[in-house]
C-alpha positions, 0 to 999 in steps of 0.5 A, a space after each residue: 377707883 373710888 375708896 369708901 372711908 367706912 370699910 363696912 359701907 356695904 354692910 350699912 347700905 345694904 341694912 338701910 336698904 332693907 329698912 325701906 319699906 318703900 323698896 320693898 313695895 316695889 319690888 326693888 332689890 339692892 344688885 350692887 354696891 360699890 364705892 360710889 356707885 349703886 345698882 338697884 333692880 325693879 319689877 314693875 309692879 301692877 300698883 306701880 303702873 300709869 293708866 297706859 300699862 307701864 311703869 310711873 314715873 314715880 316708880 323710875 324716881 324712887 328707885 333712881 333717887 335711891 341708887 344715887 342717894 346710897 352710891 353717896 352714902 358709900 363715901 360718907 364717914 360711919 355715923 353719917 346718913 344722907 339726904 336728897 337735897 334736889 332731884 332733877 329727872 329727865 324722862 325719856 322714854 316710857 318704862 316699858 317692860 319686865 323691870 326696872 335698873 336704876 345706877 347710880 353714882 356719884 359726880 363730885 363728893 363733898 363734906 356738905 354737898 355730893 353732886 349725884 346722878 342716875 341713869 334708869 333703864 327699863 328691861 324686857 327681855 334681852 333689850 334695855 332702854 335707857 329711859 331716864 336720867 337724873 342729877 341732884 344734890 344729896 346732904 350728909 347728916 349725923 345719924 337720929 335715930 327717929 320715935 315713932 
């Protein structure tokens, strides 16, 4: 088992989580957060459908970027944020259904680069089907505080 070096990760993520706008636009919701891994749930929002009625691809990448982008963040040193370097989505299926689970975990730690990937399901019912993967490079940064 994976050891976050911040004993208040959790806490962090799940106020960074909250900070995003974006995640809430869409309906996502932090479900999980362990060292190393994240687990972000998702409705699939009517202004978040492609012209066929399911769930865009941009959806399935913002929620899958974000799970792995915090499941690095579990790992990092308090005063440290993250970045994504790259991101590489191989869509597989259509996201079609009542919601949206991204996981996201990390491959290989590192003080300059973490190797990340998610994997994203689409859920309808009692029936999940993964239609996703992704893998990408995520940078840890020292924490600035942005001017508006």
């Amino acid at each position: 088992m994976t050891t976050a070096p911040d004993p208040d990760f959790e806490a962090r993520i799940r106020a960074s989580f909250a900070a995003q706008t974006m995640m809430t636009t869409l309906g996502a919701t932090l479900a999980e957060v362990a060292p190393g891994h994240v687990r972000i749930t998702s409705t699939i929002p009517p202004g978040a459908r492609q012209q066929h009625g399911v769930g865009h691809a941009g959806l399935t990448f913002s929620i899958g970027d974000s799970a792995a982008g915090y499941a690095a963040l579990s790992l990092m040193e308090p005063g440290q944020e993250v970045v994504t370097a790259e991101m590489k989505i191989n869509l597989m299926a259509p996201a079609r259904g009542d919601g949206l689970i991204a996981e996201g975990r990390v491959l290989r730690p590192g003080r300059r680069l973490m190797t990340v990937e998610a994997n994203v399901w689409a859920v309808d019912a009692d029936t999940r089907r993964h239609i996703a993967v992704m893998t990408g490079t995520m940078v840890p940064v020292p924490i600035q505080k942005e001017t508006p």
